[in-house]
C-alpha positions in Angstrom: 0.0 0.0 0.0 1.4 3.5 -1.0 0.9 6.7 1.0 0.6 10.5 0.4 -0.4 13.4 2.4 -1.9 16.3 0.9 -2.3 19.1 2.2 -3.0 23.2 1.4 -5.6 26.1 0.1 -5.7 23.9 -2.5 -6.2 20.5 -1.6 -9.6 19.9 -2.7 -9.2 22.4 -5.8 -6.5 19.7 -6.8 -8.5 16.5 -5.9 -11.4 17.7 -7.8 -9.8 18.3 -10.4 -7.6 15.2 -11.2 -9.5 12.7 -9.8 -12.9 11.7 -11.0 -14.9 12.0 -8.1 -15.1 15.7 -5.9 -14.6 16.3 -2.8 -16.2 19.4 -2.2 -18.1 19.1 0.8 -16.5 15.8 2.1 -17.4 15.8 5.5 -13.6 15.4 7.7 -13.1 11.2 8.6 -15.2 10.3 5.0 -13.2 8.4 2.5 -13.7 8.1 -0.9 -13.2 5.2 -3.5 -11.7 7.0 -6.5 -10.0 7.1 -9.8 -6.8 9.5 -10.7 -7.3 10.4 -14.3 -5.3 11.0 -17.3 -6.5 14.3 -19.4 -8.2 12.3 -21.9 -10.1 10.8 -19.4 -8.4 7.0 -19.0 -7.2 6.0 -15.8 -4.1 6.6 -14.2 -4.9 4.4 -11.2 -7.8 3.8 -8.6 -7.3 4.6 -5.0 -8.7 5.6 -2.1 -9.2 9.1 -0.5 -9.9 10.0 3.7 -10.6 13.2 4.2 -8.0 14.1 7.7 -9.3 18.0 7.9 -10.5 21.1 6.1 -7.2 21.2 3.9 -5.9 17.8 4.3 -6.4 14.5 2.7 -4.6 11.5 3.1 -4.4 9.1 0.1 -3.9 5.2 -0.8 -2.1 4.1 -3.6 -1.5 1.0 -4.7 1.1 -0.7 -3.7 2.6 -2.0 -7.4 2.3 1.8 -8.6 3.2 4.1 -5.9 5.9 6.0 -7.5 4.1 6.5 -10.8 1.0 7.4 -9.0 3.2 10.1 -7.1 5.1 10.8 -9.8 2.2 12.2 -11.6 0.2 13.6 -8.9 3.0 15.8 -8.2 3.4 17.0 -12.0 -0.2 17.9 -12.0 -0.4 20.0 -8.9 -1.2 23.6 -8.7 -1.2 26.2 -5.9 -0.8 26.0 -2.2 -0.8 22.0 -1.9 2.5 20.2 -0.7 
């Protein structure tokens, strides 16, 4: 199982947009099955999402494709989100 920690203003912004389901209005200790998208619409990967706090989400990768998953997560992040 991989593991990644997102967190900012722009969390959610992020999520929503990159991942096909939104997380607008995710109540804090929800999670989320989900699927990280490629522009065109295929998948990336499927994982799941808990939401920790307001700006803070904590993500599960799978285990086979952690480092791509990152990998591309963090090349399609924009604003304040570490």
């Amino acid at each position: 199982m991989g593991e990644a920690l997102l967190t900012g203003r722009d969390a959610e912004e992020n999520l929503d947009r990159i991942l096909s389901n939104r997380f607008a209005g995710m109540p804090e200790g929800a999670a989320r099955y989900t699927l990280m998208l490629y522009e065109n619409g295929g998948v990336v990967d499927d994982l799941i999402v808990y939401r920790l706090a307001q700006q803070q989400f904590f993500l599960v990768l799978n285990a086979a494709n952690t480092e791509k998953d990152l990998d591309w997560l963090r090349s399609h992040l924009k604003g304040e989100v570490e």
